[in-house]
C-alpha positions in Angstrom: 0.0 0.0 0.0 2.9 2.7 0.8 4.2 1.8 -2.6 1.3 2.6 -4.1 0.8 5.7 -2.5 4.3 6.8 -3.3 3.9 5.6 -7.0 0.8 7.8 -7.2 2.4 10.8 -5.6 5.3 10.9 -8.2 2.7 10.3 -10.8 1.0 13.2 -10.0 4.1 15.5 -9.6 5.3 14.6 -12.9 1.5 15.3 -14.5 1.7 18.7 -12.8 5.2 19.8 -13.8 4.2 18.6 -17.0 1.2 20.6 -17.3 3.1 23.4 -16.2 5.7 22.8 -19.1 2.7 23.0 -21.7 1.1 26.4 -20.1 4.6 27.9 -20.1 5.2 26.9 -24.1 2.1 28.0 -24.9 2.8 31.5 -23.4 5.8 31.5 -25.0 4.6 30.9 -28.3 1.9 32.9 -28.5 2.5 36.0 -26.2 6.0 36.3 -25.6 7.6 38.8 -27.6 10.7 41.5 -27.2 9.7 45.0 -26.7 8.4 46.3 -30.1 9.5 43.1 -31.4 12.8 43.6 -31.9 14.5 44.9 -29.1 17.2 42.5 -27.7 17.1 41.6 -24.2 14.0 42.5 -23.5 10.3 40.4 -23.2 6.8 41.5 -22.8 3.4 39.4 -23.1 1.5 40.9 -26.1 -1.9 41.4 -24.7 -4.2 39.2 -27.7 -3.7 36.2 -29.6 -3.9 36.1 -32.2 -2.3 39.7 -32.0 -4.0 42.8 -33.5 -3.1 43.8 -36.9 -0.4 42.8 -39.0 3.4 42.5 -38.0 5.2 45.7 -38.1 1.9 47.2 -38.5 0.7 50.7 -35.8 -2.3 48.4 -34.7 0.4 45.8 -33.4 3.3 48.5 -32.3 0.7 50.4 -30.4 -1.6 47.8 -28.7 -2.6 47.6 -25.2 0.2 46.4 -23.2 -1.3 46.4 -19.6 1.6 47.0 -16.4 -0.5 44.6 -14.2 -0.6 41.8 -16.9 3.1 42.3 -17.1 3.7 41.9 -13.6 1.8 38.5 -13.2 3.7 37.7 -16.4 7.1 37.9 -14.4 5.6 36.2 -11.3 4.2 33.5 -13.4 7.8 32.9 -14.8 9.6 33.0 -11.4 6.7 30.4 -10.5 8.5 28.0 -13.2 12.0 29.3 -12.7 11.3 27.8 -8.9 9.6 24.7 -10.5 12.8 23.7 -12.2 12.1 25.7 -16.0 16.1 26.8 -16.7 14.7 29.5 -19.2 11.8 31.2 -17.1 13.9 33.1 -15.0 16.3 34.9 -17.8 12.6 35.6 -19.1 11.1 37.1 -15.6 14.4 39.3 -15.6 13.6 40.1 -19.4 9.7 40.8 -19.0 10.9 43.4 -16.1 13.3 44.8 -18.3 10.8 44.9 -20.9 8.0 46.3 -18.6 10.4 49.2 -16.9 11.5 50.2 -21.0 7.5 50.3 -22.5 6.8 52.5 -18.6 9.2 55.1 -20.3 11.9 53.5 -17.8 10.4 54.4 -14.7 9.3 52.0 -11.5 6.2 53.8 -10.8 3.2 54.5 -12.7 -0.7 56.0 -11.3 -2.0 52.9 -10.2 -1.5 51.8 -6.5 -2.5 48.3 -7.2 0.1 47.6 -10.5 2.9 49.1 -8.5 2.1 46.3 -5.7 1.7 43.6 -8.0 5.3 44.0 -9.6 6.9 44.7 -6.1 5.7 41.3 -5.7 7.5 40.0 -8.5 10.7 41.8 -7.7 10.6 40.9 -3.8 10.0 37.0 -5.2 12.7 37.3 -8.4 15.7 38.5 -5.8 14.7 36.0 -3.4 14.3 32.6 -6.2 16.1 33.7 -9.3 20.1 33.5 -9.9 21.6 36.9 -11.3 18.4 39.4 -9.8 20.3 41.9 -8.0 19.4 44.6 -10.5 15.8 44.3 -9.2 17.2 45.9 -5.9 16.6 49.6 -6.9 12.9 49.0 -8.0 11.7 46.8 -5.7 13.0 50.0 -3.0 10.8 52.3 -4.5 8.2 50.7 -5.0 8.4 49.6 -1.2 8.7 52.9 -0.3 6.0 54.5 -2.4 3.0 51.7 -1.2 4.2 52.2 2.4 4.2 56.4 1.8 0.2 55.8 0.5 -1.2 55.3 3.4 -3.8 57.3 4.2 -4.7 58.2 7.8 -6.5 61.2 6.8 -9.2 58.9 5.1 -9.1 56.3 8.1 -6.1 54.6 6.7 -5.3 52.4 3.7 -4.1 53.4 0.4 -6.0 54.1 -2.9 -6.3 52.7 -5.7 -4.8 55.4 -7.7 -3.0 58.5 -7.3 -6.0 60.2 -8.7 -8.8 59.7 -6.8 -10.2 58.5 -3.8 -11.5 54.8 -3.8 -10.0 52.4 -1.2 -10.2 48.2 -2.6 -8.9 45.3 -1.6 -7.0 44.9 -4.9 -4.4 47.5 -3.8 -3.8 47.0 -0.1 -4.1 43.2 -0.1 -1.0 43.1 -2.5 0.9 46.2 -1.2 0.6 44.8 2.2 2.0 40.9 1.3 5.2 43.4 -0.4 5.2 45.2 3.0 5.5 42.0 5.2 8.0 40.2 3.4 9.8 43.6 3.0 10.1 44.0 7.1 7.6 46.3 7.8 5.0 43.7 9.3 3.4 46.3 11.7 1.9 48.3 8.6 0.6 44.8 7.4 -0.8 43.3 10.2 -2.3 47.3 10.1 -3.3 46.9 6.9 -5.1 43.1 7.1 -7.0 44.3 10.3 -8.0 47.5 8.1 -9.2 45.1 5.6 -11.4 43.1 8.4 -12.9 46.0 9.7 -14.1 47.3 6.3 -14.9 44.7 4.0 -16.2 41.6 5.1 -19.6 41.2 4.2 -22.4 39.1 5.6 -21.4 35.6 3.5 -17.7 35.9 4.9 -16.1 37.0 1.5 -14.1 40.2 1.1 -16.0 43.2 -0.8 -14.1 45.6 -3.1 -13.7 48.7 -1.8 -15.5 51.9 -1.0 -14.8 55.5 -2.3 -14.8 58.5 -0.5 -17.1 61.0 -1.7 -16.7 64.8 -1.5 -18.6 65.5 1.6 -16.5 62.5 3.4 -19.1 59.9 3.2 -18.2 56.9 1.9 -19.9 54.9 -0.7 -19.4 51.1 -0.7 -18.8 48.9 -3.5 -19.5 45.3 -2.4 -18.6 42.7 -5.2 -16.5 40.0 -3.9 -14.4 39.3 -6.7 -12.3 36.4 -6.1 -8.8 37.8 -5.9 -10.1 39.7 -3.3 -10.0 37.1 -1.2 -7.0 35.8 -2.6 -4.8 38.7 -1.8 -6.6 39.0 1.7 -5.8 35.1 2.1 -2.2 35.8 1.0 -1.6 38.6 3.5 -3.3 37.4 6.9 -1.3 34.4 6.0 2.5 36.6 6.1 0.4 38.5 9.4 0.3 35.0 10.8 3.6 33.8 9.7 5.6 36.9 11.1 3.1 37.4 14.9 1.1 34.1 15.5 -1.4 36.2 15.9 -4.7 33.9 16.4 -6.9 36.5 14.8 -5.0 35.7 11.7 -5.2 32.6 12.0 -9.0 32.5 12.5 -9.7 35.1 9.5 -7.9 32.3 6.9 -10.0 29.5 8.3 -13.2 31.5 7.9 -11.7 33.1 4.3 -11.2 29.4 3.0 -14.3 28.1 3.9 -16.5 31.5 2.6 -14.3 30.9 -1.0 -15.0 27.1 -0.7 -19.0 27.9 0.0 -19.4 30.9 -2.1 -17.1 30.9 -5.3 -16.8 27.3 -6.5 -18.9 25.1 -8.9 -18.1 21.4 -7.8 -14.8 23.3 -5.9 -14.0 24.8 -8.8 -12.8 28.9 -8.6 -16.0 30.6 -10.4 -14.1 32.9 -13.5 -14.7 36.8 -14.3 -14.6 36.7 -18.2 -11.6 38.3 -20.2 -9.7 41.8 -19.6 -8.6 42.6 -16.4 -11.3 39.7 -14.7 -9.0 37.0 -16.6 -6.2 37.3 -14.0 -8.6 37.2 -10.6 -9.0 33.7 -10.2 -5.6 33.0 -10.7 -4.5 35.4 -8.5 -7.0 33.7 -5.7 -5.3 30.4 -6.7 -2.1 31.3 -5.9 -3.1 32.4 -2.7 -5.0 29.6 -1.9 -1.7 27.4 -2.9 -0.3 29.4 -0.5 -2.2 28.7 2.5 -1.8 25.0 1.6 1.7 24.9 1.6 3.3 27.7 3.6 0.6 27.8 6.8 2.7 27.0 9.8 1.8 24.3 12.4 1.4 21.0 13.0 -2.1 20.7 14.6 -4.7 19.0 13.0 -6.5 22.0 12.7 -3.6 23.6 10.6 -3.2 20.9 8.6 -7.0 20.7 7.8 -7.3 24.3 6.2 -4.3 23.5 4.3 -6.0 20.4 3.0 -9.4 22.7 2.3 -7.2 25.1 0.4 -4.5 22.9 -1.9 -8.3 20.5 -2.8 -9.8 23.7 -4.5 -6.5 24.5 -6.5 -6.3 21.0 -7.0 -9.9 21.0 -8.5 -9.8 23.9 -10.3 -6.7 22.8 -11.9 -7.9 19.6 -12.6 -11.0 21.1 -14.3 -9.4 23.6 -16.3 -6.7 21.1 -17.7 -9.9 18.7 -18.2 -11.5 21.7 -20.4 -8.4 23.7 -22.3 -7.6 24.1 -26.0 -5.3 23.2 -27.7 -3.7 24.9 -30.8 -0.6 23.6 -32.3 -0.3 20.7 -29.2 -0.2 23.1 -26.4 -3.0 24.5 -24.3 -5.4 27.4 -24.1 -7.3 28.2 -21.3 -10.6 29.4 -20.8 -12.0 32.1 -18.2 -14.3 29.9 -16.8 -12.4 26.3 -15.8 -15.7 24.6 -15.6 -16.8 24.9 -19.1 -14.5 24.1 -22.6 -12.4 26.6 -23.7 -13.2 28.7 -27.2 -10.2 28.7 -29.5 -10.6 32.4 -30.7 -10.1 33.1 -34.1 -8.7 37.0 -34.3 -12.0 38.3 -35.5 -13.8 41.1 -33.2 -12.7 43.6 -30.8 -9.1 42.8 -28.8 -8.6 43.6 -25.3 -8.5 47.9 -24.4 -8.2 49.6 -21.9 -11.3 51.9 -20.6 -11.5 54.2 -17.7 -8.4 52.5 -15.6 -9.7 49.1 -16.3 -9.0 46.7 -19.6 -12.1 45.2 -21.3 -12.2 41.3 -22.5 -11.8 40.6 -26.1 -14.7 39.8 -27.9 -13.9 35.8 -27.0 -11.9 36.3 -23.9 -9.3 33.4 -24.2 -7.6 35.4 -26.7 -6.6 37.7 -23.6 -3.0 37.4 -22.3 -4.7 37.8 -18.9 -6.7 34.9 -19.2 -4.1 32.6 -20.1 -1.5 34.2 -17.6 -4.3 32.8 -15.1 -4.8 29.7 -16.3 -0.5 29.2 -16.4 -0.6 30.7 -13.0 -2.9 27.7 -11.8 -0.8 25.2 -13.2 2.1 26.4 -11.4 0.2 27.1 -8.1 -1.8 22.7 -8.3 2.3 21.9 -8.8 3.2 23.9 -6.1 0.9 22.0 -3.8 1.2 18.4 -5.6 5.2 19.0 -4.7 4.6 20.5 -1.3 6.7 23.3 -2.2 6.8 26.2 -0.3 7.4 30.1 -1.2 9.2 30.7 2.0 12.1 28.5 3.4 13.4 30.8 6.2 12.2 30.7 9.4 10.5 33.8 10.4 10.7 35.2 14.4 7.8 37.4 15.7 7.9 41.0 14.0 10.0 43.8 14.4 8.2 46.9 14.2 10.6 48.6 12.0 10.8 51.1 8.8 13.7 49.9 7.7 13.4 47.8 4.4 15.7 44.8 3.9 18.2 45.3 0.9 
């Protein structure tokens, strides 16, 4: 019987490193491209397959490119640089490169939220990838910009933009997993307990945001979207890690089982079409990984909410896998992981952005987003089929300090 068990389990590793080879050659094929396609060095995910226009043409030079996409694009590669891929992690240094050159070769950019997610992917790069110390310098300002946001005036937080005043999970979750792993745990265990006080709604999910109105009233906008609880998964669980804090603790176990109850079909992650709503169940899915392999302790307590959270990435990457594309023998992914994928066929309106959000293509598995997602699930069901954790240092209760590590 333990042979059988251990037969099974190295089975199963090699079908999910495998499937994590196929998402990664399909990215590569079919989004993967130097900057303008030509510059050397350089790498960024064209935002629609098949691409707008023809090559060389303005329509293909001047498409959408989309910061955020391009972050999870360099996470996603550092997820398969970690899962043994010798290529991925030239590429995550080579999409940052590419990202930092389209930005007009700056860091920053308006958005609260894209500047979190790449800080993400820098803070994970220098920690996993060989040769990353030029990420230094970016990931400090962009550590020092999200942790400069904060907005006491408004009852704390930070926007979603520079421009404006709404508040959302989308930015602080993010910014505040940078801001733990980058030593300044009191302003995340600040920012999770923010997060709790004004978001939960009734069903035990995570609402969006809220936006402060002229007269300083706030109006609420309460749509759960999944990678809202993702990111609020991801940082109670680095609050936890760094205090042992049983309020954070408590919050996951009630997170998992409100995502579990609320936002599966048959414990598969619900989907949010194309544009921007491509990426969101991913995102939850690599949070969700998380729990399941990086939640500390050894009672069975512990062990079950990991269990509860690696079974829906398991089943959601089961079920997408079950219902791809393929194209040329590798994969495309749907937004939806319980239904078949739609191989699209370039006709219709691409991906654009609209009013500090990016629309789905007319069939959304032409979006890069959508398939970033669907890459990012693969590599987040291996992560848990390995047992393979993000973090391997052991962490001591938190020093309340500004400092940043270097």
């Amino acid at each position: 019987m333990a042979q059988d068990v251990e037969s099974r389990d190295v089975e199963n590793a090699a079908e999910a490193t495998a499937r994590v080879a196929a998402a990664l050659a399909a990215l590569r094929a079919r989004h993967l491209r130097p900057v303008a396609y030509v510059l050397p060095g350089t790498r960024i995910g064209v935002s629609s397959w098949p691409p707008a226009g023809r090559l060389g043409s303005k329509a293909r030079l001047t498409a959408s490119w989309n910061y955020w996409w391009q972050a999870h694009l360099a996470d996603v590669l550092v997820d398969a640089a970690v899962l043994g891929d010798r290529r991925a992690g030239r590429e995550a240094r080579a999409v940052v490169r590419g990202l930092r050159i389209r930005n007009i070769g700056r860091w920053r950019n308006a958005y609260y939220d894209d500047m979190a997610w790449l800080a993400i992917a820098l803070e994970r790069a220098r920690r996993h990838l060989p040769r990353a110390r030029g990420l230094r310098g970016g990931l400090r300002t962009l550590t020092d910009t999200l942790y400069d946001a904060w907005d006491p005036a408004h009852g704390g937080g930070i926007p979603w933009r520079t421009t404006d005043l709404f508040f959302n999970v989308p930015a602080n979750g993010p910014a505040g997993i940078v801001l733990a792993r980058r030593d300044h745990a009191a302003r995340a265990v600040a920012t999770a307990d923010w997060i709790h006080e004004h978001f939960v709604l009734d069903n035990g999910l995570i609402a969006d945001g809220f936006w402060v109105e002229p007269d300083g009233s706030r109006r609420a906008v309460d749509t759960p979207f999944t990678y809202c609880q993702g990111v609020t998964l991801g940082l109670e669980l680095e609050c936890y890690r760094r205090t042992g804090e049983p309020r954070h603790l408590d919050r996951l176990d009630r997170l998992v089982a409100a995502v579990t109850r609320e936002q599966t079909r048959d414990g598969v992650l619900i989907g949010h079409g194309g544009g921007d709503g491509g990426l969101f169940s991913g995102i939850a899915a690599r949070y969700l990984a998380l729990v399941a392999t990086d939640l500390p302790g050894t009672s069975p307590a512990a062990a079950d909410l990991r269990a509860r959270a690696g079974a829906v990435v398991l089943a959601s990457a089961e079920a997408a896998w079950r219902h791809r594309a393929e194209v040329d023998g590798r994969p495309l992914f749907g937004p939806d992981w319980s239904v078949p994928a739609v191989v699209p066929d370039g006709v219709g309106a691409g991906a654009a952005f609209i009013a500090g959000a990016v629309r789905s293509s007319s069939t959304p598995e032409r979006d890069l987003s959508v398939q970033i997602s669907g890459a990012m699930l693969m590599t987040a069901a291996a992560s848990v089929t390995l047992r393979s954790p993000e973090h391997t240092e052991t962490v001591t209760p938190i020093s309340h300090s500004r400092s940043t590590s270097a």
